[in-house]
C-alpha positions in Angstrom: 15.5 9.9 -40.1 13.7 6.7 -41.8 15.1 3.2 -40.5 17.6 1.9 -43.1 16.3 -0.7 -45.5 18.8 -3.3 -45.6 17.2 -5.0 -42.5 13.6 -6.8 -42.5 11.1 -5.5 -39.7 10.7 -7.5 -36.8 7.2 -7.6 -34.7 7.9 -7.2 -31.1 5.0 -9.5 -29.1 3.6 -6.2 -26.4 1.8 -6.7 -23.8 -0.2 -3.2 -22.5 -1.3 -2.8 -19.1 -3.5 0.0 -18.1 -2.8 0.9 -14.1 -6.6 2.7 -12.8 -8.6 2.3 -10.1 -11.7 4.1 -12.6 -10.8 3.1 -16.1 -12.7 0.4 -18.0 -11.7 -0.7 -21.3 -14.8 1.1 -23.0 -12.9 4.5 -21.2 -9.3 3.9 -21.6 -7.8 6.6 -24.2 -4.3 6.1 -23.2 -4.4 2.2 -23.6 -6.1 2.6 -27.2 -3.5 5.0 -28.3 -1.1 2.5 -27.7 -2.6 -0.4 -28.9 -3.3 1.7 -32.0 0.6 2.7 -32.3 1.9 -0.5 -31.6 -0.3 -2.5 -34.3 -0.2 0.6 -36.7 4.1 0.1 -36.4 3.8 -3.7 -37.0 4.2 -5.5 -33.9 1.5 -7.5 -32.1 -0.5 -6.9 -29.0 0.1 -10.2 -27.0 -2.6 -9.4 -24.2 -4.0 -6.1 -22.5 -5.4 -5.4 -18.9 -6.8 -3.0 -16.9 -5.2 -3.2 -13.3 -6.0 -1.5 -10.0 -3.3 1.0 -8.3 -2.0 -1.9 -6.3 1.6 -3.1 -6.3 0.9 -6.9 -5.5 -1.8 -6.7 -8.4 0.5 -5.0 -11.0 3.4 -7.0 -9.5 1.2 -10.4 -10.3 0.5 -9.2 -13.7 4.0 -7.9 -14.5 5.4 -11.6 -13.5 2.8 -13.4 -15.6 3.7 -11.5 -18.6 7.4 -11.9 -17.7 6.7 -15.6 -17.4 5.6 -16.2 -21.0 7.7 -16.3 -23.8 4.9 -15.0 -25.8 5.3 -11.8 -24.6 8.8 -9.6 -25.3 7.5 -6.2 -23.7 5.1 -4.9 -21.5 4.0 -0.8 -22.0 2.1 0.3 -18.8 -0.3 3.5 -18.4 -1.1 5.0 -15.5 0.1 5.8 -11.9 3.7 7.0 -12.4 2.5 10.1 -10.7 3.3 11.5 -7.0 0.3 11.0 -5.2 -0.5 8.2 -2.8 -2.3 5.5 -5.2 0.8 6.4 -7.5 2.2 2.6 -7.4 3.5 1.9 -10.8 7.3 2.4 -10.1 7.4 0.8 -7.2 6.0 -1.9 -8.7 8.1 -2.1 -11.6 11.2 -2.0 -9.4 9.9 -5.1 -7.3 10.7 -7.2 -10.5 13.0 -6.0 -12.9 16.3 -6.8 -12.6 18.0 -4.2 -14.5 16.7 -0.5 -14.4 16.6 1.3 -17.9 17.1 5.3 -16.2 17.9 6.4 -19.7 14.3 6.0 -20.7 12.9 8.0 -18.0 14.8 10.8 -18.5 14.2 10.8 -21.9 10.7 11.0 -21.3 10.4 13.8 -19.1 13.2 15.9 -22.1 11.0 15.0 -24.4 7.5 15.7 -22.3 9.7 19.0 -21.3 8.9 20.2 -24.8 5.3 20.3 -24.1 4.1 20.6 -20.6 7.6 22.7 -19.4 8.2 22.0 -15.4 5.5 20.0 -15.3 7.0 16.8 -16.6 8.8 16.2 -12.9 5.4 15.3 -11.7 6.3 12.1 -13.6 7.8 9.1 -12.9 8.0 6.9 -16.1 10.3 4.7 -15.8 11.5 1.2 -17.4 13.6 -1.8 -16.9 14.1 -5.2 -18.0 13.3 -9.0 -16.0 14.1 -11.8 -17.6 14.3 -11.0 -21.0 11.3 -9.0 -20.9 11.2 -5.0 -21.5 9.1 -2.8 -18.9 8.0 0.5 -19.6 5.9 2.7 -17.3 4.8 5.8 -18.9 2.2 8.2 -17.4 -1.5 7.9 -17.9 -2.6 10.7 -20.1 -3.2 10.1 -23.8 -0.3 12.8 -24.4 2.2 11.1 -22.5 1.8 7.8 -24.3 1.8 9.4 -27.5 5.3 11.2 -26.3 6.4 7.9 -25.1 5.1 6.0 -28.5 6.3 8.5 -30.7 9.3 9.7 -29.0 11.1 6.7 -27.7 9.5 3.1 -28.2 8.5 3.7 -31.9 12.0 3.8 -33.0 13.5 1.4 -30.2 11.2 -1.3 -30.7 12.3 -1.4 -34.5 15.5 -2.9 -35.1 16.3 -1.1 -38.4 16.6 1.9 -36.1 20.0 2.8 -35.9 22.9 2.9 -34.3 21.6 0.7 -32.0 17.9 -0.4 -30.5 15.9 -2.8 -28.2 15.3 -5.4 -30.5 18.9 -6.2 -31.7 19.5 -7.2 -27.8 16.9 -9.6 -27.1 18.7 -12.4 -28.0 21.0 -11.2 -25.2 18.4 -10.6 -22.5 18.6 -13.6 -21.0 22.2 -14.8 -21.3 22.4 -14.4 -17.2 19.7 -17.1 -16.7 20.1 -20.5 -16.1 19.4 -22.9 -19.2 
């Protein structure tokens, strides 16, 4: 269903962080296909990295990005998995403040569709700290399109309705301190 019309777009400021112990940005698929989706819906890319399977380096990263008010949402790719360098949620977890489990279940109903039992390999998952959206989804090109496509096309537009991201970010940060 096509967003309603009655609302103007608003660009979402995304920050996309590729988690690889191999991948270089002349190599990395699944980060271009979602830089590609996020600028080919509207919004802009506010800074990209590649980062090693480590949680204290994706940690770092997350709480820069979480730091600047230039930055509304952060898409990571890469180690969600179950194996040992498989960090990702972990790290995630260290700094959100709220857990979003909606969002991984979602993914695996929707990656369900494609790759059958395989999907509980994954662990994308997403939360929110300090005003600032998190979403971990798994490192092949596939599972960011699925992710894209699927879920953060339409909740990362705020004509999408009943209700999306966007229309609560004023409200993120109502908790914090002024």
């Amino acid at each position: 269903m096509p967003p309603p019309t009655d609302l103007p777009f608003r660009a979402v400021n995304i920050a996309v962080m590729t988690v690889s112990d191999s991948r270089t940005l002349a190599d990395d698929k699944s980060g271009d296909i979602l830089v590609d989706r996020l600028q080919t819906d509207g919004h802009n890319l506010a800074d990209r990295v590649i980062v090693k399977d480590e949680v204290p380096l994706i940690t770092a990263q997350l709480q820069l990005w979480i730091d600047d008010p230039a930055v509304d949402a952060v898409v990571s790719t890469g180690g969600t998995g179950v194996t040992g360098r498989d960090v990702t949620p972990e790290a995630f977890a260290a700094v959100w403040e709220k857990h979003i489990p909606g969002f991984g279940e979602l993914f695996r109903w929707l990656s369900y569709q494609k790759i059958k039992t395989s999907t509980v390999q994954s662990r994308a998952c997403a939360g929110v700290a300090k005003g600032t959206y998190l979403f971990a989804l798994p490192g092949s090109p596939g599972a960011c399109k699925d992710g894209w496509d699927g879920i953060l096309h339409e909740q990362l537009d705020i004509r999408h309705k009943p209700c999306n991201f966007v229309e609560l970010m004023p409200r993120l940060r109502e908790h914090l301190p002024k």
